[in-house]
C-alpha positions in Angstrom: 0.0 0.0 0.0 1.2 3.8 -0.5 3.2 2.7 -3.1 4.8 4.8 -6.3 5.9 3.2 -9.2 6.2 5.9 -13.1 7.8 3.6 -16.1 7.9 0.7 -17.9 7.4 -2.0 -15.7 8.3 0.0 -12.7 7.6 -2.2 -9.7 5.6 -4.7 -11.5 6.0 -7.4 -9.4 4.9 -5.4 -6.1 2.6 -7.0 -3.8 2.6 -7.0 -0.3 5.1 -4.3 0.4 4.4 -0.8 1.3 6.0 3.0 1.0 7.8 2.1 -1.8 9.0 4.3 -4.6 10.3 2.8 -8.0 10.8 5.1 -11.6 12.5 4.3 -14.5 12.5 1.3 -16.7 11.5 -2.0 -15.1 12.9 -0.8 -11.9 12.4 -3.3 -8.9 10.6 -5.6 -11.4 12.1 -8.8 -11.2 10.7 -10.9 -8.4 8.0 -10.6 -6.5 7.5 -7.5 -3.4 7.2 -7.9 -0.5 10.1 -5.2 0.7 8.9 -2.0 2.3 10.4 1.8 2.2 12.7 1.1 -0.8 13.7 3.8 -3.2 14.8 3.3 -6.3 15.5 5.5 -9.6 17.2 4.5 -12.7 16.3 2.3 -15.4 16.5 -1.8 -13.8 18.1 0.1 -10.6 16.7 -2.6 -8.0 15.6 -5.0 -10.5 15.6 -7.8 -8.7 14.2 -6.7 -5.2 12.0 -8.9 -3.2 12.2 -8.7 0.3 14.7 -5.8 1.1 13.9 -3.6 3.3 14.9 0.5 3.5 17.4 0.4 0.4 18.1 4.1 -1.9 19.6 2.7 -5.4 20.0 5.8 -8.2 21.5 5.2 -11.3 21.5 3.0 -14.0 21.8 -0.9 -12.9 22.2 0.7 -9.0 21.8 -2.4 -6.8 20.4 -4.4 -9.8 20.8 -7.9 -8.4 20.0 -6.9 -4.3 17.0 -9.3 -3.4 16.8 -9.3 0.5 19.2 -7.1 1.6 18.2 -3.9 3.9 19.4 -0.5 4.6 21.6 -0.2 1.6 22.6 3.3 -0.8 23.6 2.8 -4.0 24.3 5.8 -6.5 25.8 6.3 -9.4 26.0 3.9 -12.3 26.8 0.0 -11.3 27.0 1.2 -8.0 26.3 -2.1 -6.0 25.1 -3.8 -9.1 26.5 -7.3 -7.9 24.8 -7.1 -4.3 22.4 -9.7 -3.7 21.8 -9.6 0.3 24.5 -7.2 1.9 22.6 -4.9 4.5 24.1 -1.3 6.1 26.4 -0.5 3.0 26.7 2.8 1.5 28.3 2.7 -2.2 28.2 5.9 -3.9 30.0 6.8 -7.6 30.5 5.2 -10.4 31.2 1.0 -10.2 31.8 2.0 -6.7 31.4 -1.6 -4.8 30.8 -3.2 -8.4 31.6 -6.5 -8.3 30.5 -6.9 -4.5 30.1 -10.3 -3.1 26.6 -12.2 -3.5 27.1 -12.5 0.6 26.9 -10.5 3.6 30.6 -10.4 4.2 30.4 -7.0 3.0 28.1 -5.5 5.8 28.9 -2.1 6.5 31.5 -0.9 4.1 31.6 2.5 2.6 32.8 3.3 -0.4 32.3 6.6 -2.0 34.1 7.8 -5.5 34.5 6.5 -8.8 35.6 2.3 -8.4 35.9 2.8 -4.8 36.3 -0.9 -3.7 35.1 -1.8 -7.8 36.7 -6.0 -6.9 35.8 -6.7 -3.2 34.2 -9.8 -3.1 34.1 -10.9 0.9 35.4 -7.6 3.3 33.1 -6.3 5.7 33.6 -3.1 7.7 35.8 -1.1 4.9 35.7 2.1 4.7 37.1 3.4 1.4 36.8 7.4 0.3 38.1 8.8 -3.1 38.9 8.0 -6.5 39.9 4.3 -6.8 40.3 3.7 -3.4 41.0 0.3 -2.6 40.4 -0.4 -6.5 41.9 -3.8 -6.8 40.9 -5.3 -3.1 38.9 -8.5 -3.4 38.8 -10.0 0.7 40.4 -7.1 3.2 38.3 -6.0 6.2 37.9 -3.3 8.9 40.6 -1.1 6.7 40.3 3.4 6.2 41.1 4.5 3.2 41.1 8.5 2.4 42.6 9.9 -0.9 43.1 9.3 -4.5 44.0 5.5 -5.4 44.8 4.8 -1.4 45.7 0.9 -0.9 44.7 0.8 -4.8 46.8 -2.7 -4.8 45.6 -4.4 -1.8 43.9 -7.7 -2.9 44.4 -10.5 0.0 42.7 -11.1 3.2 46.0 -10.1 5.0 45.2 -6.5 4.3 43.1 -6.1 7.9 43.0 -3.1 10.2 44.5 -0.9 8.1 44.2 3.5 7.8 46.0 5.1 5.1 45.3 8.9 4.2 47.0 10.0 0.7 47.8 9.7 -2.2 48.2 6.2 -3.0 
């Protein structure tokens, strides 16, 4: 109920869930509703939501593939576009948090700027600010990174409990 859904196929499949507001091609259209106070603009940004809760995706293919996770912000183009069920992650730019795991091990990583944290796959807790930063980093947790390209190369599950501030 309360519901807003403008474009093709915008929020087709919606049934049960409530405050909801889709537009743009077949936005949140790809499984059936039942997630509440989700906000999504951008053509297939959402596409596949079902039962996520509380979830912001703007921008083409933002969060396209995120089904159950909650409390998610995706914006930009590909911005979270892998994401099935992550919950409490901000991604915000261009590919930013592109390739993210089909888990939860990413739960509560930010990563804001153009291919911020673009190849995590499993690293939860990141925190990853500016232009390529922490690019290439597929399984490292709990790390700060502020600045252009800082810990662009880190790619192994060694890379833990880490701040860097710079350039690269």
């Amino acid at each position: 109920t309360q519901n807003t859904a403008i474009g093709y196929q915008s929020g087709q499949s919606l049934t049960t869930g409530s405050y909801n507001t889709f537009a743009g091609y077949q936005v949140a259209d790809g499984g059936t509703i039942t997630g509440d106070e989700n906000t999504a603009m951008g053509v297939t940004a959402l596409q596949a939501l079902t039962s996520g809760n509380r979830n912001t995706a703007i921008g083409v293919r933002a969060g396209l593939v995120m089904a159950t996770g909650s409390e998610n912000i995706f914006i930009g183009k590909d911005a979270g576009d892998s994401a099935t069920a992550c919950s409490n992650v901000i991604a915000i730019g261009h590919n930013a948090m592109h390739t993210v795991s089909t888990s939860t091990n990413v739960n509560g990583t930010i990563a804001i700027g153009e291919s911020s944290l673009d190849a995590l796959t499993t690293g939860s807790e990141n925190v990853a600010i500016g232009y390529e930063t922490m690019k290439e980093a597929t399984t490292s947790n709990k790390n700060t990174c502020l600045g252009y390209r800082t810990m662009y190369r880190c790619n192994t599950g060694e890379d833990v409990s880490n701040t860097f501030i710079g350039y690269m």
